[in-house]
N, C-alpha and C positions, 0 to 999 in steps of 0.2 A: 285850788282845784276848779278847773272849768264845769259850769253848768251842767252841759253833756256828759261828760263824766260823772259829774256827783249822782243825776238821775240814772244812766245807768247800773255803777255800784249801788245806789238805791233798789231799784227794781232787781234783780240780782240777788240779794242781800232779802230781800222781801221776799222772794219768789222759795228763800231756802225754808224762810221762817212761818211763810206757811204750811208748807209743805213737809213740816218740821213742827208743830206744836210745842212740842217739851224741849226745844233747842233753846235754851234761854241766852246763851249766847248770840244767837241767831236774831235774838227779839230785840237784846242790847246796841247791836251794829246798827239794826235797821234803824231804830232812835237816836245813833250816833249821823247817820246820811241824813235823816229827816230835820238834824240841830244843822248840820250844813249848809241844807236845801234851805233852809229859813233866815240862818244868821247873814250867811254868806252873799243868797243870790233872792230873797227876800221873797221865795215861795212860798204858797198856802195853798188848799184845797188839792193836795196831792195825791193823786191815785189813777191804778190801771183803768181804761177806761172802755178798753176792748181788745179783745185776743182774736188771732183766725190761726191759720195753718203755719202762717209765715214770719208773723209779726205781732208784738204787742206792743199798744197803744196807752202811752201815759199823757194824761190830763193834768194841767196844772195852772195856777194864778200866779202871775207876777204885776206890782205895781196896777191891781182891779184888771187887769186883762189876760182870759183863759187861752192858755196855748197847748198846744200836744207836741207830744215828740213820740216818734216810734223808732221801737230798735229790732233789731229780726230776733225771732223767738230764738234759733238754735242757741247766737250767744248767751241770751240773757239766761239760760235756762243751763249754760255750760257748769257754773260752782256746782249749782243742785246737782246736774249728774257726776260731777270731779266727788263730793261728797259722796252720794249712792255708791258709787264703786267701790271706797277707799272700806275693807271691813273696818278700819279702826272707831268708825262712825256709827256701827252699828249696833 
């Protein structure tokens, strides 16, 4: 899985399990993308680093050097709302 992808399903995946407390499921994923982000593409210091209307912003270390990536809020925030809708969820 490419970088951009993992971070995405990362942030995603994060975004449910906040927004989701008791989803432990939710909590497991996220520490499954975060073993990814670490083994795979040898990230640390991982986290959203800023939101606005359009876009959130993730922050992150690769190899001592901090980079961002941003992805537009509608996708990343698309599972959380697939989940909301679905009553089985509820």
């Amino acid at each position: 899985m490419k970088l951009e992808e993992s971070l995405f399903n990362w942030l995603q995946i994060h975004l449910v399990a906040e927004a989701r407390p008791e989803d432990r499921a939710a909590k497991e994923t996220v520490r499954f993308f975060e073993d990814i982000l670490t083994e795979d593409h040898g990230v640390s210091e991982l986290a959203i680093s800023a939101q606005d209307t359009t876009m959130i912003h993730i922050r992150y270390t690769v190899n001592g050097k901090t980079k961002m990536q941003m992805f537009g809020r509608e996708q990343a925030e698309q599972l959380l709302s697939d989940i909301d809708a679905n009553p089985k969820y509820h």
